[in-house]
C-alpha positions as CSV (number, residue, x, y, z in Angstrom):
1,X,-9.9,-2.3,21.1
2,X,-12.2,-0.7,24.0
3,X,-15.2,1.9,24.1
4,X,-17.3,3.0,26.3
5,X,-20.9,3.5,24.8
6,X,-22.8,6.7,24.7
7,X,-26.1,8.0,25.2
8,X,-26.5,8.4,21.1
9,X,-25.4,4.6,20.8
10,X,-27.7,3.4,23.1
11,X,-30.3,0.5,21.6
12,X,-27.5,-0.5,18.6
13,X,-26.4,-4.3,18.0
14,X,-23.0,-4.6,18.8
15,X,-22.5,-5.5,15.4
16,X,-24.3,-2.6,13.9
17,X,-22.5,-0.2,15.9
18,X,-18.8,-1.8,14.8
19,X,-19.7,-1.5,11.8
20,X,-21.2,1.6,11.7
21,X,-19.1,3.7,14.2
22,X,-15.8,1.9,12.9
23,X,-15.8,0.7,10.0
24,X,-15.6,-3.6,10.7
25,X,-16.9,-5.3,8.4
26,X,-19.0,-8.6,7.8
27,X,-16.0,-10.6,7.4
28,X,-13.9,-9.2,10.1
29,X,-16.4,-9.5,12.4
30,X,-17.1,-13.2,11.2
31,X,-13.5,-13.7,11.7
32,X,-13.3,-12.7,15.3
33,X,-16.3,-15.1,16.4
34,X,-15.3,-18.1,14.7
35,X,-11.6,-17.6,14.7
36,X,-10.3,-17.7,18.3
37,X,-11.7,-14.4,18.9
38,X,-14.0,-12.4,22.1
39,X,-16.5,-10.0,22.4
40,X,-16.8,-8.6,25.6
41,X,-19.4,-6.1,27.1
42,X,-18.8,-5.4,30.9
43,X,-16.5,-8.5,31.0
44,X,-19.0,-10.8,29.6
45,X,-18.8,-12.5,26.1
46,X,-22.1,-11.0,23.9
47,X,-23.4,-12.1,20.8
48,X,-23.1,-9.4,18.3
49,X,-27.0,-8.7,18.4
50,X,-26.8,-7.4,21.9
51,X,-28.0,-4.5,22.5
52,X,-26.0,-1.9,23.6
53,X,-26.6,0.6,26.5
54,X,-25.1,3.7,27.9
55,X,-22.2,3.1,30.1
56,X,-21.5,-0.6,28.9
57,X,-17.6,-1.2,28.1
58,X,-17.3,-2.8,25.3
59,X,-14.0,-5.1,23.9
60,X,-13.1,-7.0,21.0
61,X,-10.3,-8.7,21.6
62,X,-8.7,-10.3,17.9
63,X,-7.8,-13.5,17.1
64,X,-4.1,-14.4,16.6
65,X,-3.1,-13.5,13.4
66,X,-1.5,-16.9,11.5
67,X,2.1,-16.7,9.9
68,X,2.2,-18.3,6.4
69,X,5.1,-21.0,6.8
70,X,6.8,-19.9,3.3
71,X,7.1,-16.3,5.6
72,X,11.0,-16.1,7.5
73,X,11.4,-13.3,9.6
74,X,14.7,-11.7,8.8
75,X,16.8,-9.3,10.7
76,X,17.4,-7.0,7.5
77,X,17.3,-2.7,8.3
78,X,14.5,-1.0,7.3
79,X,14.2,2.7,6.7
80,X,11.1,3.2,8.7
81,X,9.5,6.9,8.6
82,X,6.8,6.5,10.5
83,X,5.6,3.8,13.2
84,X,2.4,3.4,15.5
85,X,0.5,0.4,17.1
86,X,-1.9,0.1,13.5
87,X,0.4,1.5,10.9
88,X,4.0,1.4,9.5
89,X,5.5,3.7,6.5
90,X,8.8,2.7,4.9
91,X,11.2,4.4,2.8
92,X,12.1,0.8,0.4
93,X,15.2,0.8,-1.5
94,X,15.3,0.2,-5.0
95,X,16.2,-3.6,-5.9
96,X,14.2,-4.9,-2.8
97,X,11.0,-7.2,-3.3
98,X,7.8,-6.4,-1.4
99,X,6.9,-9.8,-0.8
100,X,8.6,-13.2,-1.3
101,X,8.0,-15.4,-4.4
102,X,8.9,-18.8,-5.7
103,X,12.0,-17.7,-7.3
104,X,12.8,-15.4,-4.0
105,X,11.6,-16.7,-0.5
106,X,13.6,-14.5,1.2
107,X,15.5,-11.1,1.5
108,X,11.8,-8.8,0.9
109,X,10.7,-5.9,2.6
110,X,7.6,-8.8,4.1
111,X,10.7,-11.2,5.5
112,X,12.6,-7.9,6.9
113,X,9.1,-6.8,8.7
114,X,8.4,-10.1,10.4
115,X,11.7,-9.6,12.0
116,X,11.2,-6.4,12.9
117,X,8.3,-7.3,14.4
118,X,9.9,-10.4,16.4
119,X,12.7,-8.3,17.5
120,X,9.8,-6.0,18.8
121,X,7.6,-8.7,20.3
122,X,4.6,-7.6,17.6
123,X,3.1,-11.1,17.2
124,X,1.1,-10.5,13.5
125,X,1.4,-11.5,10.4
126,X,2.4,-8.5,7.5
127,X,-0.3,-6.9,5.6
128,X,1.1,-4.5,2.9
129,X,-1.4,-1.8,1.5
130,X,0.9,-0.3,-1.1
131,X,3.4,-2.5,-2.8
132,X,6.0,-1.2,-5.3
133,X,7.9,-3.0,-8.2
134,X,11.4,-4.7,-7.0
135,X,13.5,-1.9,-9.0
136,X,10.9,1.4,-7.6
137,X,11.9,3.6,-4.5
138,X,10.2,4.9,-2.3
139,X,7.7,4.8,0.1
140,X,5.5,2.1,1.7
141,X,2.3,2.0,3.6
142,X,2.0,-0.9,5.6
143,X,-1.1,-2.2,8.2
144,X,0.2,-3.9,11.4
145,X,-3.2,-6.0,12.5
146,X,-6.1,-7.3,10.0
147,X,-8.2,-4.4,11.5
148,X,-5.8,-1.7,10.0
149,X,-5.7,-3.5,7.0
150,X,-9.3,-3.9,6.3
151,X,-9.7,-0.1,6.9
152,X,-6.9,1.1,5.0
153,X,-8.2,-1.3,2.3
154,X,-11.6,0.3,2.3
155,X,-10.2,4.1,2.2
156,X,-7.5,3.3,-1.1
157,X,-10.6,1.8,-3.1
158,X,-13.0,5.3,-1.8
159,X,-9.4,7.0,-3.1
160,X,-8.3,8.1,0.6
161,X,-4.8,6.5,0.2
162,X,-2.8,8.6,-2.7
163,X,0.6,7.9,-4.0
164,X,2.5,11.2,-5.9
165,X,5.7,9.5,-8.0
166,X,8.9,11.0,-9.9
167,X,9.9,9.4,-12.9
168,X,12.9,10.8,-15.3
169,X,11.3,9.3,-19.0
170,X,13.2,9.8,-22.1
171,X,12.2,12.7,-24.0
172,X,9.6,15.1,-22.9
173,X,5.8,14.7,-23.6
174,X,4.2,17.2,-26.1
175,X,2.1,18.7,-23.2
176,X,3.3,19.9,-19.7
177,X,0.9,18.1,-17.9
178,X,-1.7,15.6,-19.4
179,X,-3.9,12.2,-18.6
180,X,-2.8,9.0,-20.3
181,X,-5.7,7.3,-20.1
182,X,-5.3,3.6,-21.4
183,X,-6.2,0.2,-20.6
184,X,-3.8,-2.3,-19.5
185,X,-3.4,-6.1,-19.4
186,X,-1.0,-9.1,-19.1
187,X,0.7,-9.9,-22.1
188,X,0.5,-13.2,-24.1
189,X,3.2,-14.6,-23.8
190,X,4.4,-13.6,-20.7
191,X,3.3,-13.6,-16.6
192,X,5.7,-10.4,-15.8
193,X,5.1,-8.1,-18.7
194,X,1.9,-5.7,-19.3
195,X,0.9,-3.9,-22.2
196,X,-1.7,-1.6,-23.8
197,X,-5.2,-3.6,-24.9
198,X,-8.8,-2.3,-25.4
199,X,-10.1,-5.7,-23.6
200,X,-7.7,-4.5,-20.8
201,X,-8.8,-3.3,-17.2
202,X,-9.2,0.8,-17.4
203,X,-5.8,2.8,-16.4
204,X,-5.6,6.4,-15.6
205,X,-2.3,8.2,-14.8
206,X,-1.8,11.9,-14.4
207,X,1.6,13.8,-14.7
208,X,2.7,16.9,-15.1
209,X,6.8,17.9,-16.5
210,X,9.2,18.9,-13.3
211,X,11.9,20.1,-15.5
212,X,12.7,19.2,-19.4
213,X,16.7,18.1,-19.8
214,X,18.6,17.6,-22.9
215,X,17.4,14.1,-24.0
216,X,15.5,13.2,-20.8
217,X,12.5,14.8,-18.7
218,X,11.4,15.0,-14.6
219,X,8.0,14.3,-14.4
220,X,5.5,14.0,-11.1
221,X,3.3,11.7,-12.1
222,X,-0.3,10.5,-9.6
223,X,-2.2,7.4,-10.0
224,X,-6.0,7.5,-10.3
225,X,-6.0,3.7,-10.4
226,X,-3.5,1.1,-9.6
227,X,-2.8,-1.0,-12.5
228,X,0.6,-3.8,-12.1
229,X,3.4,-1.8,-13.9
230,X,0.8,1.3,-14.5
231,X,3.6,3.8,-14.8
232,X,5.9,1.8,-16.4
233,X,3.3,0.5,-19.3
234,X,1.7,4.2,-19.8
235,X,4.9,6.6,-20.8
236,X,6.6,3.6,-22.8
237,X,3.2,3.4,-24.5
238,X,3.2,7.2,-25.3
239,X,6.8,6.9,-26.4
240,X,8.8,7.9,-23.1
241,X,9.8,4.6,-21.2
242,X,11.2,5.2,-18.3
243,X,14.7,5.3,-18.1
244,X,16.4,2.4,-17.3
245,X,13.4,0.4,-17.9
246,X,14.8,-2.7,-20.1
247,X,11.8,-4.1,-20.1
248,X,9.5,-1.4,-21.2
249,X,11.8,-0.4,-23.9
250,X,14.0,2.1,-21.5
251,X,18.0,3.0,-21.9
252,X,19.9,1.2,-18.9
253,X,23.3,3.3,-20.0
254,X,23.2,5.6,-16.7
255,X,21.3,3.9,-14.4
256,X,20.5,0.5,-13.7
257,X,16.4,0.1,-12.9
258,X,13.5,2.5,-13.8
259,X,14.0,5.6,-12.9
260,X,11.0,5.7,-10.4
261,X,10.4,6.5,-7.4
262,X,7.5,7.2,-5.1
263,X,8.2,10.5,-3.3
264,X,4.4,11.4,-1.6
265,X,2.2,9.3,0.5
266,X,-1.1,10.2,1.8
267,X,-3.9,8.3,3.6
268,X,-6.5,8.2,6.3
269,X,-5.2,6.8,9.8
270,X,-7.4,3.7,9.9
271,X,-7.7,4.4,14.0
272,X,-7.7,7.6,14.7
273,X,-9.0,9.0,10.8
274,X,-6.1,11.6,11.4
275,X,-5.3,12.6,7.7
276,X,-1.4,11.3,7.4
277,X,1.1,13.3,4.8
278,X,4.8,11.7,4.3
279,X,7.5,12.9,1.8
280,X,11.0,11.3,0.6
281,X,13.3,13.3,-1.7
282,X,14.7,11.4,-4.5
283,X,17.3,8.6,-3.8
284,X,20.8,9.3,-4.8
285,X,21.0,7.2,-8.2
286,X,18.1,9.0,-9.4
287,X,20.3,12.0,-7.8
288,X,23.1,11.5,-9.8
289,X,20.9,10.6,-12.6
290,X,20.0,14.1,-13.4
């Protein structure tokens, strides 16, 4: 990344002015000095408490970004909805892990990027911002260098990065639109499930009814925080698990995996702090579903 330095940024650090005018922070810029990264003003590496002046050209040039060795880049299709130089949205399929684990190295949406990225001579590692469950749709926002990343991680915890979801539940709620506001942990005797507890970390989710069927309602449903299996936890602790939700208490009878899917994604380009809209209508299970 390049600037050239005004007349109002005249007398800043270098390092007050990243941070300031673009949002680095201490560990990123820590990470660039000791890691194999430059610093450049006019051509000439600068501590980061030079003083800037009007006219200079300044550069930080990153360090190579490491690949874990568990991560195999894998030539898999992605739906990809949107692409730059700092950020990538995806449209991931139902049944697809975001990242690998012990029990699945390989065949995630993280494996299918790297090879993405090697078949398009990117050179970084993968840096997910919003994951989703193996068995939800929908999209994906994803941060292409640690810059990006950091950024992007900033806006989602000052609430710049929204998700909007559809869910078919079973039954309808008594109220058109309402706030379950509950706190959830990790179960006992489990490391996948969640449930309900007062000593759990707070949970808010907001949803309003799309349309009421016979047994089964279409609800849009928006996170105010992101809790593992939020969704999923919430309506089956109200008494509307989502459909196809085994695990939650849901009915698998007419489709085979929650019935969840996120539809909206909004954020804050991390570069150019262009506000970023996306939208993805349902996928055809959930389709055929209703």
């Amino acid at each position: 990344m390049e600037w050239i330095i005004r007349k109002i940024h005249e007398g800043l650090l270098i390092r007050t002015y990243l941070q300031r005018e673009h949002g680095f922070s201490r560990r990123m810029i820590k990470s660039i000095k000791f890691n194999g990264g430059n610093i450049l003003v006019n051509g000439t590496n600068q501590n980061v408490r030079y003083e800037l002046k009007e006219g200079d050209k300044l550069v930080v040039e990153f360090p190579q970004e490491k690949i874990g060795a568990y991560m195999e880049p894998e030539d898999t299709p992605l739906s990809i909805v949107y692409e730059d130089d700092a950020v990538l949205v995806l449209n991931k399929a139902a049944g697809m892990l975001s990242i690998p684990s012990l029990q699945q190295p390989t065949g995630t949406v993280a494996n299918a990027l790297l090879g993405h990225y090697k078949n398009h001579d990117v050179t970084n590692t993968v840096h997910i911002v919003t994951r989703l469950d193996r068995d939800t749709s929908g999209l994906m926002l994803v941060a292409k260098n640690s810059y990006s990343h950091s950024r992007l991680s900033a806006f989602q915890k000052d609430g710049k990065v929204k998700r909007q979801y559809q869910a078919v539940v079973e039954g309808a709620p008594s109220d058109k639109k309402g706030v379950i506001n509950a706190p959830i942990e990790r179960k006992e005797d489990s490391i996948i499930e969640r449930m309900v507890r007062k000593d759990g970390k707070q949970a808010i989710t907001h949803y309003e009814i799309v349309r009421e069927y016979a047994h089964y309602s279409l609800l849009r449903i928006q996170l105010e925080t992101g809790r593992t299996h939020q969704i999923r936890v919430h309506f089956s602790y109200v008494g509307h698990p989502l459909v196809g939700d085994t695990l939650y208490g849901g009915d698998d009878k007419w489709i085979g995996r929650q019935a969840l899917h996120c539809y909206a994604l909004s954020f804050k380009h991390p570069i150019t702090n262009e506000d970023m809209h996306f939208q993805q209508e349902l996928p055809q299970d959930m389709k055929q579903l209703l």
